[in-house]
C-alpha positions as CSV (number, residue, x, y, z in Angstrom):
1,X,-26.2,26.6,28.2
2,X,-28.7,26.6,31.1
3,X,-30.2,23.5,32.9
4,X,-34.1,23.6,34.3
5,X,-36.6,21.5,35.5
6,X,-40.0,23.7,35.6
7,X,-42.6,21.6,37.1
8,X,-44.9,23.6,34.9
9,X,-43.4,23.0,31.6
10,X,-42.6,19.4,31.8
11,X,-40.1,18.3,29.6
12,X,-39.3,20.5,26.9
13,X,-38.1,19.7,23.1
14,X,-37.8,21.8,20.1
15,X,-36.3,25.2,18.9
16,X,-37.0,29.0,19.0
17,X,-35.5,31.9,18.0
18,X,-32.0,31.0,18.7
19,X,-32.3,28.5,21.4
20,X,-32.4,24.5,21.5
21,X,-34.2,22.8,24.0
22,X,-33.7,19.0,24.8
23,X,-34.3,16.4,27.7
24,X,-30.7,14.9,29.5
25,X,-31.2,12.8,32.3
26,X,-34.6,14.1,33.1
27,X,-33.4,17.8,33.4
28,X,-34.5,20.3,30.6
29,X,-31.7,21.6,28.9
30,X,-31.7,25.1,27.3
31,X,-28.4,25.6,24.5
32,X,-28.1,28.7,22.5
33,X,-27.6,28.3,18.6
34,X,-24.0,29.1,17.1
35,X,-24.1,32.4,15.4
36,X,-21.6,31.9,12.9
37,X,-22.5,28.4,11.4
38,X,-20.2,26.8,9.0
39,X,-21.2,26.4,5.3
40,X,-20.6,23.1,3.8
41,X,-20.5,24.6,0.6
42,X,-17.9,27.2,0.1
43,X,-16.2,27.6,-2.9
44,X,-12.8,25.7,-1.6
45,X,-15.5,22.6,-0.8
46,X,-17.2,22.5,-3.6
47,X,-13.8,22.2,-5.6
48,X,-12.9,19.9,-3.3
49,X,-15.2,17.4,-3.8
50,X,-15.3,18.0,-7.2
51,X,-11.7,16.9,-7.8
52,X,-12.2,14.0,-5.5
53,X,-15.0,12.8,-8.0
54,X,-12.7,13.6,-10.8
55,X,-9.8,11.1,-9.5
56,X,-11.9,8.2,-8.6
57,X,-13.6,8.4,-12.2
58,X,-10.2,8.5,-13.2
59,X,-9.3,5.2,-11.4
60,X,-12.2,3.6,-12.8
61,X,-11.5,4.5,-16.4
62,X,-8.1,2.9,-16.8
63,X,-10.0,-0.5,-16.8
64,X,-8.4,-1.8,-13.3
65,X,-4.8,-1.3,-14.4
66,X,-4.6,0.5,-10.9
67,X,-5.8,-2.0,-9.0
68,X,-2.0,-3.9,-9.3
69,X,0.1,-0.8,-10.3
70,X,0.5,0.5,-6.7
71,X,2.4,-2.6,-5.3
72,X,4.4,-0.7,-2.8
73,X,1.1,0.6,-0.7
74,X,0.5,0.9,2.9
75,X,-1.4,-2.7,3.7
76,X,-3.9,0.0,4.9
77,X,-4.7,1.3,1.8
78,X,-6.6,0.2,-1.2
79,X,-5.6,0.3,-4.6
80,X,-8.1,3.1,-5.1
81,X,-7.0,5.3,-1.9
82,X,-3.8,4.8,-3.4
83,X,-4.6,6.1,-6.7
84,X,-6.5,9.3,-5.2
85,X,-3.1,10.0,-2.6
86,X,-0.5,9.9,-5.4
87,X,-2.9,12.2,-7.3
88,X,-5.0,14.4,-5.1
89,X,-4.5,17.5,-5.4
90,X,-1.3,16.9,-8.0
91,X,-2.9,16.0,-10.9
92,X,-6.1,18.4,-10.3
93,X,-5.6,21.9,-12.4
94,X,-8.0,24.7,-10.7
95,X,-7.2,27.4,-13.0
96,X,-10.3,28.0,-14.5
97,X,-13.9,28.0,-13.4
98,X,-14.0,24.0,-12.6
99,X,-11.1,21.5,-11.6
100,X,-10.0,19.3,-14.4
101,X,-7.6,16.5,-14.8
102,X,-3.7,17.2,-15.7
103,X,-3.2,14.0,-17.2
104,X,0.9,15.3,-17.2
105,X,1.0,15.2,-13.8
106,X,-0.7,12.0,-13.0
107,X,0.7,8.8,-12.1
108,X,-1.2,5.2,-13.3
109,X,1.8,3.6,-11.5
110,X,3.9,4.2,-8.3
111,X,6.9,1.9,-6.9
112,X,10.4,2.1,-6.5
113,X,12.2,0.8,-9.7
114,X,13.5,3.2,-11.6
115,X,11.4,5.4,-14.4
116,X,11.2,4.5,-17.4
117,X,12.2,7.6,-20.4
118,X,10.3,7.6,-23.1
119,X,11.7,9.2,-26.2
120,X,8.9,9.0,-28.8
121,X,5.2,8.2,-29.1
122,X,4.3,8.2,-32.2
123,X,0.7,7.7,-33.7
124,X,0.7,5.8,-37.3
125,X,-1.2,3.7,-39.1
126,X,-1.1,0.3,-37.3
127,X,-1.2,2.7,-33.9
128,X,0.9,4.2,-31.1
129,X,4.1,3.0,-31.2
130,X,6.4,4.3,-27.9
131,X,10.0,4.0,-27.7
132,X,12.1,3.5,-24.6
133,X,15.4,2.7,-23.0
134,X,15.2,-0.4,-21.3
135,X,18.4,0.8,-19.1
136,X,19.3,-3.3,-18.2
137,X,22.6,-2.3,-17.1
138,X,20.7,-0.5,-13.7
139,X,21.6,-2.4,-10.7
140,X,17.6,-2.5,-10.3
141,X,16.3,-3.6,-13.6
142,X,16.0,-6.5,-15.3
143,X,15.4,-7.9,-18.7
144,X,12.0,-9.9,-17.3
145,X,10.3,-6.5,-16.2
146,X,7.3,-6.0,-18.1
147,X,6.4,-2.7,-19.6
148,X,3.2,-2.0,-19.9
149,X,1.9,1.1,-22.2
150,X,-1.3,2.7,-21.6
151,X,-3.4,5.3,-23.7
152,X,-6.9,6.6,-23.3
153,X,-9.0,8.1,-26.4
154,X,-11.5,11.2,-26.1
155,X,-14.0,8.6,-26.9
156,X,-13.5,6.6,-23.4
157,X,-11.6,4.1,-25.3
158,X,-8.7,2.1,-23.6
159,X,-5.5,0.9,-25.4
160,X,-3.0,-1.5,-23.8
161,X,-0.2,-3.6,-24.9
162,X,2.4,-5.7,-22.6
163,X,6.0,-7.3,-23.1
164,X,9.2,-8.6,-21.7
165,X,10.9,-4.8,-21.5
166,X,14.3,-7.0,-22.9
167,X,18.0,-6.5,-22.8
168,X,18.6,-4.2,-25.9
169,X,19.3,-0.6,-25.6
170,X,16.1,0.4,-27.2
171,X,12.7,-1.4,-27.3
172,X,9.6,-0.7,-28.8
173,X,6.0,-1.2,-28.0
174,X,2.9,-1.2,-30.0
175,X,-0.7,0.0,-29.2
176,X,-2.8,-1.8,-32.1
177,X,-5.3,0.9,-33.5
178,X,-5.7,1.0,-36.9
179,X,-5.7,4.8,-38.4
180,X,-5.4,6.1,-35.0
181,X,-4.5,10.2,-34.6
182,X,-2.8,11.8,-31.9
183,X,-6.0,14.0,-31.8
184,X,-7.6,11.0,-30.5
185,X,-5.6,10.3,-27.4
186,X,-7.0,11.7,-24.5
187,X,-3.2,10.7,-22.2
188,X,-1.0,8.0,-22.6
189,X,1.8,6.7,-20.7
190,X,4.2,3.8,-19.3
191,X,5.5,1.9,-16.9
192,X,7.7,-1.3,-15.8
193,X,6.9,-4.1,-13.3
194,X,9.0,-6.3,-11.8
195,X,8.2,-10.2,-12.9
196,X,6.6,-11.0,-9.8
197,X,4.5,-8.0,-9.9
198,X,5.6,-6.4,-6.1
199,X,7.1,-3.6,-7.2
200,X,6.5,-0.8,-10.1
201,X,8.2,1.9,-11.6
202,X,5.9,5.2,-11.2
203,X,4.4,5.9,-14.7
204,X,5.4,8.2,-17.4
205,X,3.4,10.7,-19.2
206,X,3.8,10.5,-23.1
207,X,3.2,13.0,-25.5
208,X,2.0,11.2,-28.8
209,X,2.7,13.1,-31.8
C-alpha cells in the first residue's frame, strides 16, 4: 500500500486492474487487491449453512416443546441456540449429496436427571403407545416428574401426550392417533421433567414398530 497526494490528480476513488484507490485523511491512498480471495461458497460452506437451516426448522417443527426442554442453559443462550448446540453438527448426516437430519442422534431435551429407557413403542389402533421404567427408586427421580412423549409424522403432523411418570416399575403412555402406522412416524421420542420444570432428562430416540 502506497500513500500520494498528486496535486494533479486530486483525490482519487475507484478500482483498476488490481489496485484500490481511496481518500484517508486527505492523502490518496493506493492498496493492491488480494490475489487469492476467499470463496464464501465452498462446498464445506454451503453444507454448512445448509445444516444450520436444517436444525432451526427442526426447532420450529416440534411446536415450541424446545423452547422449555433446555432448562439447564447458559442464561446467554436462547432456547433455540440451545437446540442448534446440542445438535449442530451431531444430529446432521453428510453422507450423501445433501445434509439431512439423524433424527437418532438428536436431542428434543437436555438436563441432568437421569434418561429415561424406553423398551417399546408400539403403533396400534388407538396410536403409539411407549413403555418405560419410571426408575423411582433413583436418588434423582421422583414420582411427580412428568414424561412427556413426542412423535412427528411425514405429513408435518405433531403428536404429544403428558403424565405424572408415577411410582410403578413400568408406566405407559399413549399418543392418541387413530389407525396410526409406524410408516407414518417421521421420529419419536421421550423425556422427564422435574415438577417445577428447571431441570430435564435429555430425550430419548424411540423406534416405533
Amino acid at each position: 500500500m502506497s500513500k500520494s497526494q498528486n496535486p494533479m490528480t486530486g483525490h482519487m476513488c475507484g478500482s483498476m486492474a488490481n489496485f484500490n484507490t481511496y481518500v484517508r485523511y486527505g492523502e490518496n491512498i493506493i492498496s493492491s487487491k488480494a490475489f487469492n480471495r476467499r470463496d464464501a461458497n465452498t462446498v464445506s460452506q454451503i453444507a454448512q449453512r445448509a445444516s444450520f437451516k436444517l436444525i432451526t426448522k427442526a426447532y420450529h417443527s416440534f411446536g415450541g416443546v424446545p423452547k422449555t426442554s433446555f432448562p439447564c442453559r447458559v442464561e446467554s443462550l436462547s432456547p433455540l441456540a440451545a437446540f442448534i448446540a446440542a445438535n449442530l453438527p451431531e444430529a446432521i448426516d453428510k453422507t450423501g449429496a445433501v445434509p439431512v437430519i439423524d433424527y437418532s442422534k438428536m436431542l428434543v431435551s437436555s438436563g441432568n436427571l437421569p434418561l429415561v429407557e424406553v423398551p417399546t413403542a408400539v403403533a396400534g389402533a388407538a396410536g403409539i403407545t411407549l413403555s418405560y421404567k419410571s426408575d423411582h427408586i433413583i436418588p434423582d427421580v421422583s414420582a411427580t416428574d412428568e414424561v412427556t412423549a413426542l412423535a412427528k409424522l411425514k405429513t408435518g403432523g405433531l403428536l404429544m401426550a403428558r403424565q405424572v411418570r408415577g411410582a410403578q416399575e413400568m408406566g405407559s403412555i399413549l399418543l392418541t392417533y387413530a389407525g396410526i402406522s409406524a410408516d407414518d412416524v417421521e421420529c419419536c421420542f421421550l423425556f422427564v421433567m422435574n415438577e417445577d420444570g428447571s431441570n430435564a432428562s435429555d430425550s430419548t430416540y424411540v423406534v416405533v414398530s
